[in-house]
C-alpha positions in Angstrom: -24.3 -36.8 -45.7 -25.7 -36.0 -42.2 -28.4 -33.3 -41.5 -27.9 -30.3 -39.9 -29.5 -32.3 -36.5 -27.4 -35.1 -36.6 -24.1 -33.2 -36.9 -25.5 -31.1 -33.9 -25.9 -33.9 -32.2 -22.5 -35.6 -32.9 -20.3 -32.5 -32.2 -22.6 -31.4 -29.2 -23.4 -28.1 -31.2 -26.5 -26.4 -31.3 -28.1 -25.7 -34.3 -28.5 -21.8 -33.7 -25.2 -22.2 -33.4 -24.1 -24.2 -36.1 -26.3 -21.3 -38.6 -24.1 -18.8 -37.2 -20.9 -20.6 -37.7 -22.1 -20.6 -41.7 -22.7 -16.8 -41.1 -19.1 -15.9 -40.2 -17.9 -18.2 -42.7 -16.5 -20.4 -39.8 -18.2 -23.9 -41.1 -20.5 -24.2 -44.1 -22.7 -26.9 -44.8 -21.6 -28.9 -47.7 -25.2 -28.3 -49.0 -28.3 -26.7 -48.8 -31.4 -28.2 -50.2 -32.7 -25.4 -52.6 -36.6 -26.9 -52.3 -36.5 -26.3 -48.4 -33.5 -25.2 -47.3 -32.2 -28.5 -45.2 -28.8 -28.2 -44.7 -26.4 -31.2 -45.4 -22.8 -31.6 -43.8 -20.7 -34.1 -44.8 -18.4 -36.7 -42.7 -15.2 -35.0 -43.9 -16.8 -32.1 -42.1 -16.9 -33.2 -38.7 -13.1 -32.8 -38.2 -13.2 -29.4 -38.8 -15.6 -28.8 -36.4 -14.0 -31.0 -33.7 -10.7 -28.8 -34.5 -13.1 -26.3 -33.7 -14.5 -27.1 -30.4 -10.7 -27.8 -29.1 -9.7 -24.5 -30.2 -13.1 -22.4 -28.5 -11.7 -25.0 -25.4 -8.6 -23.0 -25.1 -10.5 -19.9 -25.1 -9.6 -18.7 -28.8 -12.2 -16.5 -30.1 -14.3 -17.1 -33.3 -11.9 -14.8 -35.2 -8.9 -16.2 -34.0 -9.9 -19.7 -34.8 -10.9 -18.3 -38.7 -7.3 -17.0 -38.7 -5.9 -20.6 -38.0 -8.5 -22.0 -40.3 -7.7 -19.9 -43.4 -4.3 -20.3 -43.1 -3.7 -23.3 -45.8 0.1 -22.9 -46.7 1.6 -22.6 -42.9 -1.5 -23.9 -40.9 0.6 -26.1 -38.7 3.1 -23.0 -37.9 0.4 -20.7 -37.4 -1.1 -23.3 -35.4 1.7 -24.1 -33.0 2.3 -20.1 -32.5 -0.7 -19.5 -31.5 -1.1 -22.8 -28.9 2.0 -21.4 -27.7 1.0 -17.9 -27.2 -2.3 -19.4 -26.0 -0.4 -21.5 -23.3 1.5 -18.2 -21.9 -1.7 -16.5 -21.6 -3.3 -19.4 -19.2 -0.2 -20.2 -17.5 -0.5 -16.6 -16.5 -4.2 -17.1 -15.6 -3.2 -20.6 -13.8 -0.6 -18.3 -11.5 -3.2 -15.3 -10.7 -5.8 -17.5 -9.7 -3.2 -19.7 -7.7 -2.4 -15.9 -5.9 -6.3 -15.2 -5.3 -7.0 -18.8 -3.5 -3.6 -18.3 -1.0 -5.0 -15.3 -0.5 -8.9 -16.4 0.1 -7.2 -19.2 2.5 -5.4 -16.7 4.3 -8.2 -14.0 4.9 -10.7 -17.6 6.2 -7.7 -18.4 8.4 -8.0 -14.6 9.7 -11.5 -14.6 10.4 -11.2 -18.2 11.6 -8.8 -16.6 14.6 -11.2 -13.5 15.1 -9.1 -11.3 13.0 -10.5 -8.7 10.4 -8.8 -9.7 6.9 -7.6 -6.2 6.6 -5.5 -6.4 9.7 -2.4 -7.0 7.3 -2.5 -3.4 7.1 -1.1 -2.6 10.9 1.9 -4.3 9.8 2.5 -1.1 7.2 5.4 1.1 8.6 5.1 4.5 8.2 8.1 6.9 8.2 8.5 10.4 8.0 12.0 11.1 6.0 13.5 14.4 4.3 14.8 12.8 0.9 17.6 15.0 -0.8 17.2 16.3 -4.6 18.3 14.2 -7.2 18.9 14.1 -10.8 16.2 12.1 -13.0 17.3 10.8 -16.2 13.7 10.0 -17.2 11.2 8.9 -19.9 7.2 11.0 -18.9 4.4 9.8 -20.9 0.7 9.0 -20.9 0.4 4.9 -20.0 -3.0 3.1 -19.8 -3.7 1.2 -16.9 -3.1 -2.3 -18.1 0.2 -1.6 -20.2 1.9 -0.5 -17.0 4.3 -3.7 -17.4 5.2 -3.3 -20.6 5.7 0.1 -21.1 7.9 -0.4 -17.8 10.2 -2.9 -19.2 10.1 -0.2 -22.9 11.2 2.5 -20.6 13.6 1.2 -18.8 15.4 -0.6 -21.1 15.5 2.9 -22.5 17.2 4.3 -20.1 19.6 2.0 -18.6 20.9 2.1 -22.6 21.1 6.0 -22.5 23.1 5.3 -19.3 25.7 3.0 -21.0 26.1 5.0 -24.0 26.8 8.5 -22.9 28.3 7.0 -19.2 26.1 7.9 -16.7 26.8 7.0 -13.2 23.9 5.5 -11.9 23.5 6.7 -7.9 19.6 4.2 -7.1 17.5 1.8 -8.0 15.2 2.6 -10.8 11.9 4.5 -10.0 8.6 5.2 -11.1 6.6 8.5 -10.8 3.0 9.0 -11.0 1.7 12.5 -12.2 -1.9 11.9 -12.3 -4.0 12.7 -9.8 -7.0 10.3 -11.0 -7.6 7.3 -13.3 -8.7 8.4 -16.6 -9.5 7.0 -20.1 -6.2 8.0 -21.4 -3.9 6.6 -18.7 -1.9 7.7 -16.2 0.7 10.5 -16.2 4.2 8.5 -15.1 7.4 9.1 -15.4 10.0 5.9 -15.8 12.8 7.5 -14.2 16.7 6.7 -13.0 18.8 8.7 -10.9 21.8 9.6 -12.3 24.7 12.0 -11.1 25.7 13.7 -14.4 23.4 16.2 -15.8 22.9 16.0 -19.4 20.2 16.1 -21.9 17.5 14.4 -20.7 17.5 15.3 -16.9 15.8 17.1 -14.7 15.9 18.1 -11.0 13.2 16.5 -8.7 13.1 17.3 -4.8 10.3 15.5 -2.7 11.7 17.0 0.3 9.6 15.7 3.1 8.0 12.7 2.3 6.1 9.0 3.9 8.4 6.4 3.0 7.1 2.7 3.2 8.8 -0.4 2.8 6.6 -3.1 0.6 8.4 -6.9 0.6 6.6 -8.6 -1.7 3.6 -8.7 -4.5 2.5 -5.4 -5.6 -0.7 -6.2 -5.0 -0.6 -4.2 -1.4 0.4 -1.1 -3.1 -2.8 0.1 -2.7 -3.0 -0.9 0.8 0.0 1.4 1.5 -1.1 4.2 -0.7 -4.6 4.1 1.8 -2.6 3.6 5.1 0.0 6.4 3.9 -3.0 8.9 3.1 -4.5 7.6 6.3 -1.6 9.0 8.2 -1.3 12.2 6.1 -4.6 13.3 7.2 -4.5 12.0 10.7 -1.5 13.9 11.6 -2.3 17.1 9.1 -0.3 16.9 6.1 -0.8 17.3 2.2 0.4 16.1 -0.6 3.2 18.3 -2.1 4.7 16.4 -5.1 4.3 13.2 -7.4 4.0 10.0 -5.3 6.8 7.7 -6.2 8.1 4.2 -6.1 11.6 3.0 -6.1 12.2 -0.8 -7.0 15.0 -1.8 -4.9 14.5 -5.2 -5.7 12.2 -5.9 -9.0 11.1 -8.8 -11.0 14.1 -8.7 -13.1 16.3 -9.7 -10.2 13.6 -12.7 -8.6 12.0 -15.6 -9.1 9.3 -15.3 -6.3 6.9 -12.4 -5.8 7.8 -12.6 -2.1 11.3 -11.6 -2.5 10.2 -8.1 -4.0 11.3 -4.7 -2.3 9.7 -1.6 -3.2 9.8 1.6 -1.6 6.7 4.1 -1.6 7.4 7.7 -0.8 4.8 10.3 -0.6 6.0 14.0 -0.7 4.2 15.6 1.7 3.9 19.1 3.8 2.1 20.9 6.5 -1.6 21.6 6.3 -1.9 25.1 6.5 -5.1 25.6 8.6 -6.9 29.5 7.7 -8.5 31.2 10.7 
């Protein structure tokens, strides 16, 4: 049997720790002395708690790793699920951070040439087009923040069914309205939408009318950039909002491999400040 101090010391656990672990029901000692309360952990033990320490490695929570741990009959295929999920998750991670340090290189290589790191943004071209009315085969709902991608590829998928089944002639690329006129705790108002030429159950008229039309290639990560510069330009030159912003995804993920071969269109409906004297 070891004591509670020289399994700490073996699996480089603290103590403090090591009571909490018994708390949760993660680890228990094998036994407690009832005189003084010593806790005793047996030899056996110290693979659990190395199984431990390589899952809390990969980031699993406490919980997560109880999940694995309880799971007697199929602990091997719950195990290898989760690794696997687990693996997505920082794969992702690996990619964003991969984006973030390109992007730190670049802005040092801007200020290295005397260059502000938002000058990227005076290579935003800003148009002012009349856009026709079209007919929205659409899907309008409530969508928090961080589900955006998700409930993007729900939607869609939707919709481009509904277009197959009842033969819809699709007439542009797929796009995405935004309602809301603020973050809030309950998402934003968006429509997934696709233009269609029948009209049928399910569609509605929308005409921006006059509108600033940007062209984005590349990451969605400048959106923002252009939604500033647009609104920038809006104010400059006296014009309002008048409609939902929108986006249309000439080219989206589905049809790439590389961020950089995106094409996404921003439009924002617009009209004449009317000035009171």
């Amino acid at each position: 049997m070891l004591s509670i101090g020289e399994f700490s010391n073996i699996c480089r656990v603290s103590t403090k720790t090591l009571r909490y672990y018994a708390e949760i029901g993660l680890i228990m000692p094998e036994e407690i002395n009832p005189e003084n309360g010593y806790r005793y952990y047996s030899i056996k033990q110290l693979e659990r708690m190395l199984f431990i320490n390589r899952l809390k490695s990969y980031n699993f929570s406490l919980e997560q790793i109880k999940t694995i741990l309880e799971c007697e009959e199929s602990q091997d295929k719950k195990l290898y699920s989760s690794l696997t999920t687990k693996k997505k998750e920082i794969e992702k991670q690996v990619l964003e951070i991969e984006k973030t340090l390109q992007q730190l290189n670049n802005d040092i290589s801007k200020l290295e040439q005397g260059k502000s790191i938002m000058s990227y943004m005076e290579n935003f071209d800003i148009q002012l087009v009349e856009v026709p009315k079209m007919n929205l085969l659409a899907i309008r709902k409530m969508v928090p923040e961080n589900d955006f991608a998700e409930e993007y590829a729900n939607c869609f998928s939707k919709l481009f069914r509904k277009t197959v089944d009842d033969k819809l002639t699709m007439i542009a690329p797929p796009m995405v309205l935004f309602h809301s006129e603020e973050f809030s705790p309950f998402g934003l108002d968006t429509e997934f939408a696709i233009p269609v030429k029948e009209y049928v159950t399910g569609t509605r008229d929308f005409n921006p009318g006059l509108c600033l039309k940007t062209v984005l290639n590349g990451s969605y990560s400048n959106l923002s950039s252009i939604y500033s510069k647009q609104r920038e330009w809006a104010e400059k030159e006296g014009y309002q909002s008048s409609n939902a912003l929108y986006e249309v995804y000439v080219i989206d993920p589905s049809q790439v491999s590389k961020e950089s071969e995106l094409i996404t269109e921003i439009y924002y409906p617009v009209k004449k400040r009317v000035i009171n004297i």
